[in-house]
C-alpha positions in Angstrom: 0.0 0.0 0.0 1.1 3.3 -1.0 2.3 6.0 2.4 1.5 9.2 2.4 4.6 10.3 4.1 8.2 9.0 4.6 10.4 11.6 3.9 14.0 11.2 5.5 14.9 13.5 8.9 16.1 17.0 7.8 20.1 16.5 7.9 22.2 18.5 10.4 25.9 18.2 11.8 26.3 16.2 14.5 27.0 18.3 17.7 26.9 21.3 15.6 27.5 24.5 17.5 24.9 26.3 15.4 22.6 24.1 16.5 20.7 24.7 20.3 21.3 22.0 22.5 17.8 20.3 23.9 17.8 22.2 27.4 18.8 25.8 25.3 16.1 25.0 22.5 13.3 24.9 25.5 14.8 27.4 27.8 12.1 30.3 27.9 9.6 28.1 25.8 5.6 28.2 27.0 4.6 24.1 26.1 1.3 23.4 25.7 0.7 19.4 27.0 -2.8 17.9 26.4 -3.2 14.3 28.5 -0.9 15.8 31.5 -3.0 13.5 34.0 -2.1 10.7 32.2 0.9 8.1 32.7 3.2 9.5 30.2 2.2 13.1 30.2 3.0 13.1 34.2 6.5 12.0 33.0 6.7 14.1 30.6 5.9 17.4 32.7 8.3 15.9 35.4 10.9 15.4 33.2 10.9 18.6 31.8 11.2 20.3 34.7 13.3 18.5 36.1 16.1 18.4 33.2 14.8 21.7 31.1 14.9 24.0 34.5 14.9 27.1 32.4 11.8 26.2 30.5 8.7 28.5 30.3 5.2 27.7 31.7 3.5 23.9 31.4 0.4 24.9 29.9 -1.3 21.5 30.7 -4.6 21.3 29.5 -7.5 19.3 32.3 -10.9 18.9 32.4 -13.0 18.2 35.6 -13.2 15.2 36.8 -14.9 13.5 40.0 -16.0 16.7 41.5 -12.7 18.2 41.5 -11.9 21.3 38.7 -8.7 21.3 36.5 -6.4 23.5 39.3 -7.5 21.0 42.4 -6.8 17.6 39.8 -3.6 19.6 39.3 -2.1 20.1 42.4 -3.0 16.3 43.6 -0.8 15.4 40.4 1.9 17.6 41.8 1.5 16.0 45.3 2.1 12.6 43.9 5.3 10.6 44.7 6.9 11.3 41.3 7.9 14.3 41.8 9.5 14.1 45.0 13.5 14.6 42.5 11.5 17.9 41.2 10.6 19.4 44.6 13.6 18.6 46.3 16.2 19.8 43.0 14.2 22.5 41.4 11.4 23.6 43.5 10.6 26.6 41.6 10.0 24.9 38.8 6.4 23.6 40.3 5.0 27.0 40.0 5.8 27.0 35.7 2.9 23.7 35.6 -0.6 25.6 35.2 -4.0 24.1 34.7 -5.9 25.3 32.1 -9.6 23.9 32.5 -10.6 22.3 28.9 -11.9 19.0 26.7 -10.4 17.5 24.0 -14.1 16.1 23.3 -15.5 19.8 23.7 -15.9 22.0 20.8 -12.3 24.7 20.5 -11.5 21.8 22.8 -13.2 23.6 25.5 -11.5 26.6 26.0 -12.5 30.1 27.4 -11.9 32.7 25.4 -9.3 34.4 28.0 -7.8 31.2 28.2 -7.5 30.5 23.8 -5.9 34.0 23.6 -3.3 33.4 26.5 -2.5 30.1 24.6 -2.3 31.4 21.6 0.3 34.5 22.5 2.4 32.4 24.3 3.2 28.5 23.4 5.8 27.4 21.0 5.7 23.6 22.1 2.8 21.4 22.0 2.9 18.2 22.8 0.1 16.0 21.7 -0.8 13.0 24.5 -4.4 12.7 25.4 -6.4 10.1 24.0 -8.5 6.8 25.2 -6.2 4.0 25.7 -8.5 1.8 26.4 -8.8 -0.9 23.6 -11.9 -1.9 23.7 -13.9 1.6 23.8 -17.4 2.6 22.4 -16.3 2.9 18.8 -18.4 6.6 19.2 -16.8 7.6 22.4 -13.2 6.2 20.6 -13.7 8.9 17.5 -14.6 11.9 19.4 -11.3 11.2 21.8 -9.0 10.5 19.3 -10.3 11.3 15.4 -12.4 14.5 16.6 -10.3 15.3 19.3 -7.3 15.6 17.0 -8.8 18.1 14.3 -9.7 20.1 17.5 -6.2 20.2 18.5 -5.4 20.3 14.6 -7.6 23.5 14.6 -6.3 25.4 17.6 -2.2 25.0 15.9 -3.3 26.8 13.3 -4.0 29.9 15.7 -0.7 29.5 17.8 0.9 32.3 16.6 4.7 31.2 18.1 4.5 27.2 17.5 7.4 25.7 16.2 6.5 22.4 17.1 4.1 19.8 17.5 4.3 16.3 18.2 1.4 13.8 18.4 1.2 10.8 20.6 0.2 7.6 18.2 0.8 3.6 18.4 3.1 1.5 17.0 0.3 -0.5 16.4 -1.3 1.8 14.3 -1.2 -0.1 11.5 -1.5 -3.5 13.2 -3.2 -4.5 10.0 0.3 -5.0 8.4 3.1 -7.9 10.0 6.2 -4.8 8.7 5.5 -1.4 9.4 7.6 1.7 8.2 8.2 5.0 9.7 5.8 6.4 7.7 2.0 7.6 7.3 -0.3 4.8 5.8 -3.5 6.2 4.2 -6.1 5.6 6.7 -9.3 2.7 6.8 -11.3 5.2 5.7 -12.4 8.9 5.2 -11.9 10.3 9.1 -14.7 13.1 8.3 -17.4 10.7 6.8 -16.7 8.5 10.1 -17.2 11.4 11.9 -20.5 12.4 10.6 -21.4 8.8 10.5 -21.6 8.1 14.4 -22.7 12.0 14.7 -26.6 10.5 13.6 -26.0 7.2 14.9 -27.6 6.4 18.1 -25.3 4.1 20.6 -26.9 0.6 19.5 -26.1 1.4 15.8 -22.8 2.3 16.0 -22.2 -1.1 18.2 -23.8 -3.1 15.5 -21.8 -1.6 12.5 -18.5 -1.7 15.0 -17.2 -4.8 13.9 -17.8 -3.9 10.0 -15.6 -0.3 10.7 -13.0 -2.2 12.3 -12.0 -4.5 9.2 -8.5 -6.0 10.2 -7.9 -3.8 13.7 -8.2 -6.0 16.8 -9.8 -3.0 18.2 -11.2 0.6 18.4 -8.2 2.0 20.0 -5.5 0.9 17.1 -8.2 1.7 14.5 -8.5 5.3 15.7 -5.1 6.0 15.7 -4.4 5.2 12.6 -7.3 8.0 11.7 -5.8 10.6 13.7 -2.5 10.0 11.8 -4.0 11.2 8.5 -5.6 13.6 9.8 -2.4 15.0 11.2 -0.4 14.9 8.0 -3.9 16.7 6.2 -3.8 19.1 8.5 -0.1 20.1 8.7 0.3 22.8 6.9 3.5 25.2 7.3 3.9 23.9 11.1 6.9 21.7 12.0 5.2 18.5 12.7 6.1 14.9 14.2 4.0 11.8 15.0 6.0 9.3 17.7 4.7 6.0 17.9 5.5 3.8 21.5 5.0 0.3 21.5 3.5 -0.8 24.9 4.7 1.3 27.4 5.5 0.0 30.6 6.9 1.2 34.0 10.4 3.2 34.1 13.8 1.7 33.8 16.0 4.7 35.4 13.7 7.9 35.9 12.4 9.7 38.2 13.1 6.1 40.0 13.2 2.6 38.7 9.8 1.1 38.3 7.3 4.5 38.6 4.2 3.1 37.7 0.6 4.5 38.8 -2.0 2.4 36.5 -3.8 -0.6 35.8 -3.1 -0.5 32.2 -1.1 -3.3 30.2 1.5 -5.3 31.6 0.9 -3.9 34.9 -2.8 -5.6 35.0 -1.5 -8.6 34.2 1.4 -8.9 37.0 -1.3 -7.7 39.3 -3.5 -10.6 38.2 -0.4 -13.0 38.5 0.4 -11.5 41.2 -2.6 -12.3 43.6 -2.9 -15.8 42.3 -6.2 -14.7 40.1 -4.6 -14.9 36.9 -2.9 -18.5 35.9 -3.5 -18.6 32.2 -3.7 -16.5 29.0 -3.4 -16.8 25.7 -0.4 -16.2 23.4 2.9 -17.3 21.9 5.2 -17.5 24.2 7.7 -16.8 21.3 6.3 -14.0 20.5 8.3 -10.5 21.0 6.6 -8.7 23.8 7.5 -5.5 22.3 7.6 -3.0 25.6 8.8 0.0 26.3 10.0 1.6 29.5 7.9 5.2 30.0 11.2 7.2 31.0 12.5 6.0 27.7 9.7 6.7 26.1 9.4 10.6 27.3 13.4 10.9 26.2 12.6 10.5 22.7 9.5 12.9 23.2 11.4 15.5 23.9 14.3 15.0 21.9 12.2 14.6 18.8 10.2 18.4 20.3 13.4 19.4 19.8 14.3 17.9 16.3 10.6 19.5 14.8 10.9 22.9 15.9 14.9 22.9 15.2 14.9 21.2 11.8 11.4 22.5 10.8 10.8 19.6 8.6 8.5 20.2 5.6 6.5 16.6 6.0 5.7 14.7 8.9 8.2 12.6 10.0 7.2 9.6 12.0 9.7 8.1 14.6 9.4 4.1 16.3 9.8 4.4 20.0 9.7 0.2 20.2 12.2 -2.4 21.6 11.7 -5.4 19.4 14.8 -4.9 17.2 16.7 -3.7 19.5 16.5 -5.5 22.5 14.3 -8.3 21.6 12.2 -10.4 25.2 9.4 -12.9 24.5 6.1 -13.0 26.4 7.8 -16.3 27.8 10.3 -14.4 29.0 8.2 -12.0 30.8 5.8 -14.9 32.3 8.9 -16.3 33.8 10.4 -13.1 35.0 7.2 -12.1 36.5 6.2 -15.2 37.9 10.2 -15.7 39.6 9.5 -12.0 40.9 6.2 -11.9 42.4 6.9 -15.3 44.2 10.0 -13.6 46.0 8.6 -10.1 46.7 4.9 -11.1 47.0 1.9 -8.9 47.6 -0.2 -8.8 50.7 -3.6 -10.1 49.8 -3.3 -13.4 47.6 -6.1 -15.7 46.2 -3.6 -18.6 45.4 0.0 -19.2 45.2 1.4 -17.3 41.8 1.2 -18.9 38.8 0.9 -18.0 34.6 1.4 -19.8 31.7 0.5 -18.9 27.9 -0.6 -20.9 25.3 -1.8 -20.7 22.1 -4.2 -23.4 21.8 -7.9 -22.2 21.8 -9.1 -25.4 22.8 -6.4 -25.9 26.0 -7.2 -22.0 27.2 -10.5 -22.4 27.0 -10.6 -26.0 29.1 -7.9 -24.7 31.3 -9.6 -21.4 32.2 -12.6 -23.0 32.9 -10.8 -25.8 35.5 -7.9 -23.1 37.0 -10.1 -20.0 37.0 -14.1 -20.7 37.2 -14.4 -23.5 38.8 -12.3 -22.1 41.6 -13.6 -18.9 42.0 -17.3 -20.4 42.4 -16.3 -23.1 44.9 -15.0 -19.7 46.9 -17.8 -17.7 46.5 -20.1 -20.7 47.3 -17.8 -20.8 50.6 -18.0 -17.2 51.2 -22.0 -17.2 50.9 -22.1 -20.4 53.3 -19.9 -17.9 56.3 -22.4 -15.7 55.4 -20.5 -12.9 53.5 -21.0 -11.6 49.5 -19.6 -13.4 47.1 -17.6 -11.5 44.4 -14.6 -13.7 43.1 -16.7 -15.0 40.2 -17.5 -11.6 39.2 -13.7 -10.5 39.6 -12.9 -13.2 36.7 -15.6 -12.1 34.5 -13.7 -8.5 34.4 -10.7 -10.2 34.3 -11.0 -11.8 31.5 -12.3 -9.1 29.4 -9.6 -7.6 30.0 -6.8 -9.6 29.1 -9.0 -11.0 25.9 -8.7 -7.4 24.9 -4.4 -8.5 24.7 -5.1 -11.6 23.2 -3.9 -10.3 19.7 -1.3 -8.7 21.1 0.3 -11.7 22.9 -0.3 -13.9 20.3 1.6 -12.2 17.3 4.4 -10.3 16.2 5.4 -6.9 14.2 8.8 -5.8 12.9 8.5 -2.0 13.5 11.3 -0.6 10.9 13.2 1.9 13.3 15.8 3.9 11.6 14.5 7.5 12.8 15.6 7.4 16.5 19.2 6.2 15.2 19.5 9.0 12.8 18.5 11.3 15.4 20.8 10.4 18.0 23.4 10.9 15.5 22.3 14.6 15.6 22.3 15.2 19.2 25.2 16.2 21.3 26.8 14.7 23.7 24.7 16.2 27.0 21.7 15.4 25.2 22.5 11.9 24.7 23.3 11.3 28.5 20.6 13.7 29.4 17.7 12.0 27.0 19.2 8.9 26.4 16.8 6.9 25.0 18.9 3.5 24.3 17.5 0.7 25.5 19.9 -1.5 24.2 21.8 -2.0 28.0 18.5 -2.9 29.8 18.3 -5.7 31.3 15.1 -7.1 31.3 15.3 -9.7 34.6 16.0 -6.4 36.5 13.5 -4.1 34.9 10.8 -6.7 36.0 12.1 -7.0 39.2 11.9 -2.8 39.4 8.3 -3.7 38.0 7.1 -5.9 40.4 8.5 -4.2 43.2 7.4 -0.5 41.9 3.7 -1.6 41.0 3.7 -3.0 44.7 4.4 0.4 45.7 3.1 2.8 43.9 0.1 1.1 42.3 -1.5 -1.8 44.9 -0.2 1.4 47.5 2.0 -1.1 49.9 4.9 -0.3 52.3 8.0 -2.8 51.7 7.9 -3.1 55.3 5.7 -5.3 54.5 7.4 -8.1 52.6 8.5 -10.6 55.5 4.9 -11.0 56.7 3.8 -11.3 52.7 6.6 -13.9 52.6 5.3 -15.9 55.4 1.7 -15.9 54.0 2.7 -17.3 50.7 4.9 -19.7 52.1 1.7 -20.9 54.2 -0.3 -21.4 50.8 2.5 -22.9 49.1 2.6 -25.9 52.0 -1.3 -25.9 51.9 -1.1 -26.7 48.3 1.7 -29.0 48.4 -0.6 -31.0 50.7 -3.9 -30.4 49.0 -1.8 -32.1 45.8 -0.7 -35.1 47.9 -3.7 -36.0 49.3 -5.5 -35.7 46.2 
């Protein structure tokens, strides 16, 4: 199939002295960051200030949400845990992050008039992240997130009077429809402004019916969007240095702010949760397959170095750039069922359902017969227990969510992609020497045993919420279940 865009990266001396080095190209900068509540666009604002001190004002745009308004959802975000390195090296750099109250779903994306001007005076950076993640979203609630809501943000570049760069936030599995995907701009399913007005007079029911018929060859709403909002990026370009970055599946931090910073559900994390408490003992997938993951501080490196590449290059066509880790540092989801398994039996969690266990395979038949025998059956032999001592049962109910879930991975851990990356090496060719250290992005020295161990012991902490203080008394308790099912197996 034809691409719409693959032009080469705008050539420049390496190191040059002409050329602004990534902290200098955002010093004095306003950024505009749409999805700053999320996973990466928490990182992103933390490492900004953290490693571009001189930076202007974090422009982060937040709607209300559970009764609180976009300055109170704000400061909690500032509260959190990761950015205990900001407010201990640069605490004045908390006061650049402001809230300004807006919806990417919401026509002009919900701004205030005041707030529009002030936006459109002052950035020079945006930075593209807010979307629906989920995988399995209403396919009409999916298209005004992330095909709407990027002509809305589309709309409001063309007013930013100082922008010299935007960068959208897509998927490496954009174009999941394909086994070899370039760095390049595919044309999209189909026309992004006849979807648009299609789900606009569909009621809810309708646009679930024709769901399956829109998807074609995506596994799901979220990759199918995407690869909308791509197109509609590179239509709406015009004279405004422009990049698309595409992560693979982005998973907790190797080396910043800390090893392991993790604070969702999302993922691989839900799945070492599940693993984790002894709820999750089989999915399906190829254990040969390449679990192609990516490490969110590594991620937000290549961000901000390819912010800097767009507004320093000024590129005439979008260029896209692979944030992935399949060819470079290649680990199978067989690997990373034994790595977590290994970790979460030596640094368990508190509450467990069964000693940890998780095995793949990628027989229909055998998951199907296996879930029913290690997951069903078990959790409705507990609940019938639970309603006999008089409490309410809930386990069976638990594994109904679960595996929704992690059906919504199957066709993730069951094949493979070879993403071609030749961007990021050109640009780290570019960069000087600071930058490279600074926003190293080079994933080539990671050790993956030791980033799931950071994993399991960082989603202990930051995600299930529990003190490592804690870890004798969680040893203890497994130890007890493993005996108890050593014996239950002997008797029986």
């Amino acid at each position: 199939m034809d691409t719409i865009t693959s032009d080469p990266l705008v050539e420049m001396t390496t190191g040059s002295t002409t050329v602004p080095t990534i902290t200098d190209f955002y010093a004095g900068k306003d950024i505009l960051i749409t999805g700053a509540t999320g996973f990466v666009g928490k990182v992103l604002v933390e490492k900004l200030l953290r490693s571009c001190g001189d930076v202007g004002n974090l422009y982060c745009l937040i709607r209300p949400k559970s009764g609180k308004d976009h300055n109170q959802r704000l400061l909690a975000i500032l509260s959190e845990k990761l950015f205990d390195r900001v407010r201990k090296e640069r605490p004045a750099c908390i006061g650049k992050v402001k809230a300004v109250n807006g919806d990417i779903i919401e026509g002009n994306l919900g701004l205030s008039a005041e707030d529009e001007a002030m936006l459109i005076s002052n950035v020079s950076v945006l930075f593209h992240c807010a979307a629906t993640v989920k995988f399995n979203e209403p396919l009409r609630l999916a298209i005004r997130m992330n095909v709407a809501g990027v002509q809305r943000v589309v709309k409001l570049t063309e007013k930013l009077t100082k922008l010299e760069s935007f960068v959208h936030v897509s998927t490496a599995y954009a174009n999941c429809d394909k086994n070899r995907i370039s760095e390049c701009v595919y044309p999209p399913p189909m026309c992004p402004e006849k979807l648009i007005k299609a789900v606009g007079w569909m009621d809810d029911s309708m646009c679930d019916a024709v769901c399956p018929f829109v998807l074609g060859n995506w596994p799901n709403t979220y990759t199918y969007t995407k690869a909308m909002a791509e197109y509609i990026i590179v239509q709406g370009k015009r004279d405004i240095p422009t990049s698309i970055i595409r992560p693979s599946i982005i998973g907790a931090a190797w080396r910043e702010p800390f090893p392991g910073w993790i604070d969702n559900f999302n993922g691989p994390t839900g799945l070492l949760i599940g693993v984790s408490k002894g709820l999750l003992r089989l999915m399906k997938g190829e254990r040969k397959a390449i679990a192609d993951i990516i490490p969110v501080d590594i991620f937000v490196n290549m961000l901000i170095t390819v912010g800097w590449y767009t507004g320093t290059c000024r590129p005439e066509k979008v260029n896209v750039f692979h944030c992935t880790s399949g060819s470079v540092n290649k680990v199978s989801w067989g690997e990373i069922e034994r790595y977590i398994v290994s970790n979460v039996t030596k640094m368990p969690v508190e509450n467990i359902f069964r000693v940890p266990y998780c095995r793949f395979t990628n027989s229909s038949l055998c998951y199907k017969t296996l879930t029913f025998a290690d997951h069903i059956i078990p959790a409705y032999l507990f609940d019938l227990w639970t309603r006999v001592m008089g409490g309410k049962p809930v386990l069976a109910g638990v594994y109904d969510k679960l595996h929704r879930a992690i059906s919504s991975l199957d066709h993730f851990t069951s094949n493979s992609w070879e993403f071609v990356s030749e961007n990021p090496a050109k640009l780290s060719e570019i960069m000087h020497a600071e930058d490279k250290k600074a926003f190293s992005y080079d994933i080539k020295a990671m050790q993956w045993e030791k980033y799931w161990e950071n994993y399991v012991l960082g989603t202990k902490q930051y995600v299930l919420k529990e003190e490592l203080s804690g870890l004798p008394d969680a040893r203890k308790r497994l130890q007890r279940y493993i005996k108890l099912t050593e014996q239950i197996k002997s008797e029986y």
